[in-house]
C-alpha positions in Angstrom: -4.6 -41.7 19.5 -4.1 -43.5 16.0 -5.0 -41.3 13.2 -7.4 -43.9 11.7 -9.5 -43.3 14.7 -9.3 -39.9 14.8 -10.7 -39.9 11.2 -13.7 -41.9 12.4 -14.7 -40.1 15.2 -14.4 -36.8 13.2 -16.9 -39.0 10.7 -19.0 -39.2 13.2 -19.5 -35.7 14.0 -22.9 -34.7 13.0 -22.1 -30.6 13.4 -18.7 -31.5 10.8 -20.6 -34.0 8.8 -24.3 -34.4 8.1 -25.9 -37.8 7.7 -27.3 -37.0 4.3 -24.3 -36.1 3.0 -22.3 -38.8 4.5 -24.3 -41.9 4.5 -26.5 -41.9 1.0 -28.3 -44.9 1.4 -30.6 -46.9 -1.3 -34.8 -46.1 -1.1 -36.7 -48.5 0.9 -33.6 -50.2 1.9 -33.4 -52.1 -0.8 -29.8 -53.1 -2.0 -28.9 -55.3 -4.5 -27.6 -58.5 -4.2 -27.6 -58.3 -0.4 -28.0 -61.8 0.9 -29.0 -63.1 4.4 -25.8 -64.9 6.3 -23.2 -62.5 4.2 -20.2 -61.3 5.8 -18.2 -58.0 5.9 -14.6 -57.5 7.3 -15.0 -54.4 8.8 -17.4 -51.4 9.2 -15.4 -49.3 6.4 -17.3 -52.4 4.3 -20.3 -52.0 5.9 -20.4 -48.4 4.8 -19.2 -48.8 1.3 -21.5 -51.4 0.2 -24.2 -49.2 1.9 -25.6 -51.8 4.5 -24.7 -49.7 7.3 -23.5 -46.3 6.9 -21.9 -44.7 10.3 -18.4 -46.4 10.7 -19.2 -46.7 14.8 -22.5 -45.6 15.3 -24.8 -48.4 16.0 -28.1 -47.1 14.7 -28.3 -45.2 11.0 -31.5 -43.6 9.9 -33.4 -40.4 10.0 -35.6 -38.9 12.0 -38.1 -38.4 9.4 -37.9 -41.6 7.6 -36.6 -44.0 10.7 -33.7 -46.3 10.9 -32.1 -47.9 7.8 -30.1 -50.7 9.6 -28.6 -51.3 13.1 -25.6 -53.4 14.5 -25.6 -55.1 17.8 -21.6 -54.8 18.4 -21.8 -55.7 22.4 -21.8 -52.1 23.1 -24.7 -52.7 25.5 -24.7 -54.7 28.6 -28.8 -54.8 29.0 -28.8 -55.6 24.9 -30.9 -59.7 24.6 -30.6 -61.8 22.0 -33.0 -64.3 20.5 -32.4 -65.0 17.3 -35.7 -64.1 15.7 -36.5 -61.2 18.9 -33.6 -58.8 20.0 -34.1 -56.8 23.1 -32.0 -53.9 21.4 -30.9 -50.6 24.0 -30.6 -47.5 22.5 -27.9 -44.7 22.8 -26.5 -42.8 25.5 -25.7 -42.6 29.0 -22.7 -44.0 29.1 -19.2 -43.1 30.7 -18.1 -41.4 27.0 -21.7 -39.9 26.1 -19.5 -38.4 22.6 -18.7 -41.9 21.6 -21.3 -44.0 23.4 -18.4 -45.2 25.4 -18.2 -47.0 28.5 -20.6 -48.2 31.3 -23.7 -46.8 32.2 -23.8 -44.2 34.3 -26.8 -42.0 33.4 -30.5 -42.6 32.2 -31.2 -42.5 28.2 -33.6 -40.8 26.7 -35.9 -41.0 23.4 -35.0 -37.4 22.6 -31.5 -38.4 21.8 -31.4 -38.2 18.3 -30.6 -42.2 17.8 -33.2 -42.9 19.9 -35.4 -40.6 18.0 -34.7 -42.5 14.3 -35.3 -46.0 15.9 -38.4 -44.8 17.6 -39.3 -43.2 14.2 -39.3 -46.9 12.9 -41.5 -47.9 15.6 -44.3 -45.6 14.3 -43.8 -46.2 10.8 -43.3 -50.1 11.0 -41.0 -49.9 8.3 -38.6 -53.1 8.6 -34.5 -52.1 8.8 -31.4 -53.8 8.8 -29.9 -56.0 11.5 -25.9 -56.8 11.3 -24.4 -58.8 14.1 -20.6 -58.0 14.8 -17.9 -60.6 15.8 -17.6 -58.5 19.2 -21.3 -59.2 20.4 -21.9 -61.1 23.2 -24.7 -62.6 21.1 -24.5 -66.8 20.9 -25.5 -66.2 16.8 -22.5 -63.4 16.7 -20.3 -64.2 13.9 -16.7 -65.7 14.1 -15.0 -62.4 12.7 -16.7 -59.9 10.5 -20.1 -58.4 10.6 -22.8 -60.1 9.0 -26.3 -59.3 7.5 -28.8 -61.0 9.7 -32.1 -60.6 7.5 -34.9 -57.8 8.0 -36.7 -56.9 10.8 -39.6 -54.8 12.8 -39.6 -52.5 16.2 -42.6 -54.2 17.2 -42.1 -52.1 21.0 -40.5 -49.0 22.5 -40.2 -48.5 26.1 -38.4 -46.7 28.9 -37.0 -49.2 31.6 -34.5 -50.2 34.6 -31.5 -51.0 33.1 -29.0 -53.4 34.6 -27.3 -50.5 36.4 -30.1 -49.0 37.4 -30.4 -46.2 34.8 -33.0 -46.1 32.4 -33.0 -47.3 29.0 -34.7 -46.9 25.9 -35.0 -50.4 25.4 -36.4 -51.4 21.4 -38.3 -55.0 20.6 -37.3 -56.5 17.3 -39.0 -59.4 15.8 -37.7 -60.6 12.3 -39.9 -60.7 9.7 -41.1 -63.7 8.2 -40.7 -65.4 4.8 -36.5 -64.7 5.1 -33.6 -67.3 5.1 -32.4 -68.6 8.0 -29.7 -67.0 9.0 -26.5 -69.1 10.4 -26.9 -70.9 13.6 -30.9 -70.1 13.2 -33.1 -73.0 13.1 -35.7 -72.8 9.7 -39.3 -72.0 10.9 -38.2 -71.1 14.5 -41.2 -69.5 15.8 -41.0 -65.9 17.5 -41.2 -66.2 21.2 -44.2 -64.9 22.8 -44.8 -61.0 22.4 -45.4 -59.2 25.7 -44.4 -56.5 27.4 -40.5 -56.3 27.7 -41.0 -54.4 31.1 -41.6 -58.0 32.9 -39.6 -60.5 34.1 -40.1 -62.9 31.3 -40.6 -63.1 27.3 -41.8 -65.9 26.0 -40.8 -68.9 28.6 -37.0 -68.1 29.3 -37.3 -65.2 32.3 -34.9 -62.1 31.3 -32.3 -62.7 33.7 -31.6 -66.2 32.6 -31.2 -65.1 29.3 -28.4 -62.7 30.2 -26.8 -65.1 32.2 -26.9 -67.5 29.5 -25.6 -64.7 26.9 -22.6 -64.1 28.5 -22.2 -68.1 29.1 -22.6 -68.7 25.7 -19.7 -69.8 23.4 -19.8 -68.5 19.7 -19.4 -70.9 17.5 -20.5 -69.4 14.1 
């Protein structure tokens, strides 16, 4: 194994390395001339600009105050993306639980401590971060880079089948209003009808479709 990723996985390691000692991160997340379609060559950027502090982790937060930012990286197979709502799944379960690694071959749980921070921002309603990687399946997934999509709210927070079966702790985004576009999103698109993600359909495009037309989708941006 490279030694660069043997130093991030050791970075990783809560029992080595805390979160508050590794990832200080601004109150409120508020950080300073942060703008809505900018792009960052790698996570090591990410983390040193302070927009998202675990170097392969997808979610950073606490569990007292909630999460700070989030990156949808493809890591996820049952992950949805609308633009303005993401169907976001959570952390565990897969084949390399230590490094969230891997398909899906057990159920997740909100008592994983990822889980717990995101769930933590579902309660509180405090908005976070969302950065999309180049490596997302996502049609609004960058070109190369990761890039700073805007703010937005866990609006939902549920347990449910995932597409192997297992369960998954499967989070509701919605962006908040009043932001910039950000590339390859219409201005004013409206948010897509809120219901429960547990059925077959959100807004008018059914679940399924939208998968199939994820991994159809070419990227563009």
């Amino acid at each position: 194994m490279p030694s660069e990723e043997i130093r991030r996985r050791l970075l990783q390691d809560a029992n080595l390395y805390p979160p508050s000692l590794r990832f200080p991160s601004p109150p409120n997340n508020l950080i300073k001339e942060l703008n809505v379609g900018a792009v960052f060559p790698s996570r090591e950027h990410l983390h040193a600009r302070g927009v998202h502090a675990p170097l392969q982790a997808g979610i950073s937060g606490t569990k007292t105050g909630g999460a700070r930012s989030i990156v949808l990286s493809g890591g996820y197979e049952d992950d949805v993306d609308y633009g303005d709502v993401i169907l976001y799944t959570g952390t565990g379960g897969q084949k390399d639980s230590r490094y969230n690694d891997g398909p899906q071959i057990s159920d997740q749980s909100f008592e994983h401590p990822m889980n717990a921070v995101l769930y933590k921002s579902f309660l509180n309603q405090n908005p976070l971060r969302v950065i999309r990687g180049h490596n997302s399946l996502s049609k609004y997934a960058p070109g190369s880079g990761y890039r700073y999509d805007g703010m937005y709210r866990v609006t939902n927070a549920e347990l449910s089948k995932g597409m192997r079966g297992h369960k998954i702790c499967r989070f509701r985004l919605e962006r908040c209003p009043g932001q910039e576009p950000f590339p390859g999103q219409a201005a004013n698109t409206p948010i897509v009808e809120r219901r429960s993600d547990a059925g077959h359909r959100v807004g008018n495009v059914p679940i399924e479709q939208a998968r199939r037309e994820r991994h159809r989708s070419s990227r563009p941006y």
